[in-house]
Steps between C-alpha positions, in 0.01 A plus 500: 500500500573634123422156368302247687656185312822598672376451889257187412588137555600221242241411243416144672414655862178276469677200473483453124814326518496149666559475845654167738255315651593636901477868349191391300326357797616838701311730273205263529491525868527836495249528269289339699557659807414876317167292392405375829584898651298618237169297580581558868460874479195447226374264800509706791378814322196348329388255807517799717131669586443753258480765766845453631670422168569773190422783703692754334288366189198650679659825436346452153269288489320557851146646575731882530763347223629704228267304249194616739558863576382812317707754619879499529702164525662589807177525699510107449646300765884560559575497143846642432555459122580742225221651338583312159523138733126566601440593156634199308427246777182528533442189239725288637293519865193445326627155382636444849186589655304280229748223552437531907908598550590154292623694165651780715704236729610248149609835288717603791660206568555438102683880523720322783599236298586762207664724712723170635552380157628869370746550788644146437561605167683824580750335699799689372796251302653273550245245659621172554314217363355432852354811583344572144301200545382557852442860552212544383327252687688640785422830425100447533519292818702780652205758384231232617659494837562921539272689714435773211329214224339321847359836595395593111310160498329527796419911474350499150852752411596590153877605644653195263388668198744822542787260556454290230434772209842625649647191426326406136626841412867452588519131414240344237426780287747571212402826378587856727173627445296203624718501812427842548153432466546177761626737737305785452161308526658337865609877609146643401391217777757542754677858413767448715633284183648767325790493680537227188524805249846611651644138461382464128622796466871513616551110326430694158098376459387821425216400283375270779527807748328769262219172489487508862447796545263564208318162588447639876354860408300362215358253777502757780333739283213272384400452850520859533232563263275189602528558897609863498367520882698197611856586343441837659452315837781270392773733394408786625372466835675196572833499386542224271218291697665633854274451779274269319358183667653365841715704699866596378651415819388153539753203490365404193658785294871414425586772366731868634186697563369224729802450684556850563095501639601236727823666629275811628568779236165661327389820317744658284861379649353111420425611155826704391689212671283270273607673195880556590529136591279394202695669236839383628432171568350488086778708350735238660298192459467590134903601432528088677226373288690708142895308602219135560402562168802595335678197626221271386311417796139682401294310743723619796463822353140490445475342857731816657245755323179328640667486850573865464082539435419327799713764677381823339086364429279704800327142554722201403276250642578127561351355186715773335863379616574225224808672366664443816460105456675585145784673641606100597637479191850715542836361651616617784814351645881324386438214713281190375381489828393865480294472196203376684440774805319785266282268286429324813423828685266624240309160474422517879419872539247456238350160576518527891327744697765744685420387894633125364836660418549789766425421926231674644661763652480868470809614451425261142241653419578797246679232311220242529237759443727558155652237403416461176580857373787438674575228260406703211719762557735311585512383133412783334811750680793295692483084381847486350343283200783314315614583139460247213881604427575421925781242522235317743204561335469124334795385673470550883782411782386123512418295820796278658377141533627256708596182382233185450385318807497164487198375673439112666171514278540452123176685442645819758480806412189516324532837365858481387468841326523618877849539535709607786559862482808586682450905517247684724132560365435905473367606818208727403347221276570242836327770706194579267448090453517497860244748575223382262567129628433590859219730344325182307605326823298755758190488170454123512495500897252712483302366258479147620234508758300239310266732379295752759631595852200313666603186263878565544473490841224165509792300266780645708368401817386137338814441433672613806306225676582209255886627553453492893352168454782392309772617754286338803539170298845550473511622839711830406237731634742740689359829360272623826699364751838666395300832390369509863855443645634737293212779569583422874902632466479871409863517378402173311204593383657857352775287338333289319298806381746728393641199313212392311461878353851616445668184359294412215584720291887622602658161491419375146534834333837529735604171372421596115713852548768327593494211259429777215826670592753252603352159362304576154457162385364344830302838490336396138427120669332587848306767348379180266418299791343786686282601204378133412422481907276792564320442138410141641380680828325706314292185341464340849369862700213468146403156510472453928417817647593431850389672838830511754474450832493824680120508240361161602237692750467157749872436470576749790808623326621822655640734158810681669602668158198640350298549868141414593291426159139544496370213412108585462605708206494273169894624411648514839522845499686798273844220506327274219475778318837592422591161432371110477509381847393126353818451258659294793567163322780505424667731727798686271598640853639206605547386137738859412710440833549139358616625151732720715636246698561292252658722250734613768600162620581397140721827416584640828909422497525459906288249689421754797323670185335205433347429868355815503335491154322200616396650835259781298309220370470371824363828700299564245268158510536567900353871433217404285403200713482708853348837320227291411534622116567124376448093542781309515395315208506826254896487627468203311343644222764801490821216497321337193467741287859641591615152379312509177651823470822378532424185265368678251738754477767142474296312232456792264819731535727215597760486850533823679879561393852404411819608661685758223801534620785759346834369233795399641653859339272725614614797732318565815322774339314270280462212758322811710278565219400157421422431862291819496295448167516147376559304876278230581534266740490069430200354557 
């Protein structure tokens, strides 16, 4: 961190220098796409009642606001701030409150797009050509899309402003003193931020860090003498703003104190805990951050330090957690395939909400409940972030690809780029895709009701009856006379149950396991087809909503899974509520069993294997016909899109595989090892 110039980025980072046309049109598109996030979250803040949107704004501005109250600042509503941020603010939320939130919402999204544009440029050397030119419109989407901008759009927050004087100082200024004066105007908002000083101080800025410092007492000092009463409150009675606005202990507060709240401990154990865990985890977050900085990487070191606030701040609340969607920026991992798990973990922790990437259950919960302090201190203490001097720093252990496919279609594969990777994905990075796939899977089946529950249900039931109309004409109208067969044959009847609920699930992540381990390029092309197949679903449960049988009320179905429904309720009862009982066309429980069978009658080396791949399919459309859960038609439905699946997966990756077989002069310890990682079998 001695010199700046040192960890910054090639001079044409902005694409000064000309680019070819396919990398040209890239940056365009991603250009466009930051544009189009950006007017989204402008959008859906300012077309949002003014009750329900910018409430934290209200905090100044409201009729008990800091702009409207004569005594202290902190008998306003829930305001939290420093004595010098209700001091200095106070024009700003004036011209918000003249402006009816419309300046307030444009100025912070135009500090997003500076805050995306300065991290872009403090990627530390060397950048390829490629990534200079993209990252920083990659760099804004990424902020558009993060819960902590979201959240500081829709509140009214000033938590950006912190983060980006942090980063002006370290990156855009030139002279110490100015950066000291960057970071000591963002740590007289958000004191927590001096944990900056000891990083300027150990990479030899020692102006910048006597600036800090003198930058955040002049500051602190001013307010003093303006609000006397309030800084007393503030950092006196309170701790450094402890105890100030919601409750400490609330999911909301990311931060050691919060967690430790939510594990049980209180009174003075929680507190000296607090400070033993707080100065440990900063002493070693900033002796990382000092070797980042050192070794050129400033931004990862910057990002380590801010992750090591959001641990040791007494309220780190969700707008505040943006240096945790920096800490993407460090390598972790020799393998190629490696590189992608952290940046890919920190995207979704701070985009998603935890429940989409942790089950329900309660033995989950303290990491749920914590899952993004987790994250940052996971980067701020234990990350083993690679060295710029690491032999596989720019160089990773590359992919093995399998040989080109020839295809009977001149135009196949599509996306040729795609190639055939011969060596197993990582697991953790298969297993968090998986999670928030299912997750967005279990969202949009809830969502697509077709707007209310009373509508939902009018539109599901509509076209329930134009699908029993349709299997009449085509005289394949089995559903109530094999449900009431079944329901007739207890040990039937259980069957059919137990298989409907317990297969679903086990057989196609059973299948995946096992292709992950001992197949990992048939694992990379089912997963394809199996992906591509439930997103299709997913369009067919939005666009026709569809009532099953067993809640058709004059169909007489008898529901032997789920039990008796009430049917004068408008959702059936608590079961809609948990999940969308209409998203029955098509049906991926028959359409998963036929991805199953299929894959397993393609790879599986034995034909006994075979026959009894193809018999899950089979029980399963004979368990969701006599359960009454489907029509026989949305068995259809689940086949087609398990073929488009397939076809898809063909026309833009190419044919599933070729046969790689070992050199005549290999021993049998290679010939073992190339059957284990680079086997596939002939299509």
């Amino acid at each position: 961190m001695a010199n700046v110039q040192h960890s910054g980025r090639p001079p044409d980072t902005f694409g000064r220098a000309p680019a070819g046309g396919r990398l040209r049109a890239a940056r365009l598109a991603l250009w466009a796409v930051a544009a189009i996030l950006a007017v989204r979250q402008l959008a859906v803040v300012l077309t949002t009642p003014s009750g329900e949107r910018l409430t934290d704004l209200e905090t100044w501005v409201g009729p008990h606001g800091v702009l409207h109250v004569n005594g202290s600042i902190y008998d306003s509503t829930r305001f939290t701030g420093t004595p010098f941020g209700g001091l200095v603010l106070k024009p700003l939320t004036r011209s918000a409150q003249a402006a009816l939130g419309w300046g307030w919402t444009f100025g912070t999204l135009l500090l997003v797009v500076a805050l995306g544009l300065v991290a872009a440029r403090a990627l530390p050397r060397p950048v390829g050509r490629r990534t200079s030119l993209l990252a920083a419109p990659v760099a804004i989407s990424l902020l558009m899309l993060s819960l902590p901008v979201r959240n500081a759009l829709w509140l009214g927050q000033t938590s950006i402003m912190p983060v980006l004087l942090v980063l002006l100082g370290c990156f855009t200024v030139r002279s110490e003193r100015q950066s000291g004066l960057c970071i000591g105007l963002a740590a007289a908002l958000q004191p927590t931020m001096l944990l900056f000083a000891p990083l300027l101080w150990f990479t030899g800025r020692r102006r910048a860090t006597a600036a800090t410092a003198g930058t955040f007492a002049v500051c602190t000092a001013l307010a003093w003498a303006a609000l006397p009463h309030d800084s007393s409150t503030y950092w006196v009675h309170h701790m450094a703003g402890t105890g100030l606005g919601g409750k400490a202990d609330a999911l909301g507060n990311q931060s050691l104190h919060g967690a430790l709240l939510r594990l049980g401990l209180t009174g003075p154990l929680e507190i000296a805990l607090f400070l033993v865990l707080g100065a440990a985890v900063g002493a070693l977050a900033v002796r990382r951050a000092v070797r980042y900085a050192h070794d050129g990487q400033l931004l990862l070191a910057v990002a380590v330090t801010g992750c090591a606030v959001v641990a040791v701040s007494p309220t780190a609340w969700q707008y505040q957690l943006l240096w945790v969607l920096l800490a993407m920026v460090g390598r972790v991992g020799r393998r190629a395939s490696d590189r992608y798990v952290w940046p890919v973990a920190m995207i979704l922790v701070t985009t998603l909400p935890a429940r989409m990437l942790l089950p329900d259950m309660a033995v989950m919960f303290p990491l749920r409940d914590n899952l993004v302090l987790l994250a940052a201190l996971a980067a701020a203490t234990v990350v083993p972030f690679l060295s710029r001097t690491a032999p596989h720093y720019q160089r990773p252990v590359p992919a093995q690809y399998a040989p080109a496919i020839p295809a009977r279609f001149r135009h196949v594969p599509l996306l040729s780029f795609l190639r055939r990777v011969l060596t197993r994905p990582n697991l953790l990075l298969e297993l968090l895709l998986i999670r928030v796939v299912y997750a967005v899977y279990a969202q949009v089946r809830l969502a697509a009701t077709g707007g209310s529950t009373t509508e939902g249900r009018a539109t599901a039931e509509h076209d329930g009856r134009l699908v029993l109309d349709l299997e009449r004409f085509l005289h394949i109208d089995i559903e109530r006379g094999v449900n009431h067969a079944v329901a007739t044959i207890g040990w039937l009847r259980d069957f059919f149950g137990f298989y409907y609920e317990s297969f679903h699930f086990a057989v196609p992540l059973a299948v995946l396991a096992v292709l992950y381990w001992r197949r990992p390029v048939d694992y990379r092309w089912a997963r394809a087809s199996l992906g591509f197949a439930t997103f299709l679903a997913l369009i067919g449960f939005w666009l026709f909503p569809l009532a099953p049988p067993r809640l058709m009320p004059a169909f007489g179905i008898v529901d032997t899974v789920h039990g008796v429904q009430d049917f004068s309720k408008p959702d059936y009862g608590a079961l809609t509520a948990l999940t969308n009982q209409y998203a029955a066309m098509p049906s991926l429980h028959f359409g998963w069993a036929l991805w199953c069978g299929v894959v397993i009658a393609v790879i599986a080396p034995k034909r006994w294997m075979k026959a009894l791949g193809l018999l899950h399919p089979l029980l399963t459309v004979s368990a969701i016909v006599a359960t009454g859960n489907h029509w026989v038609l949305d068995a259809v439905g689940g086949a087609v899109v398990v073929t488009a699946g397939f076809a898809l997966t063909y026309v833009l990756t190419g044919p599933r595989s070729v046969s790689v077989t070992a050199g005549a002069g290999s021993d049998r310890s290679s010939v073992r090892q190339d059957r284990e990682h680079l086997h596939v079998s002939g299509t």
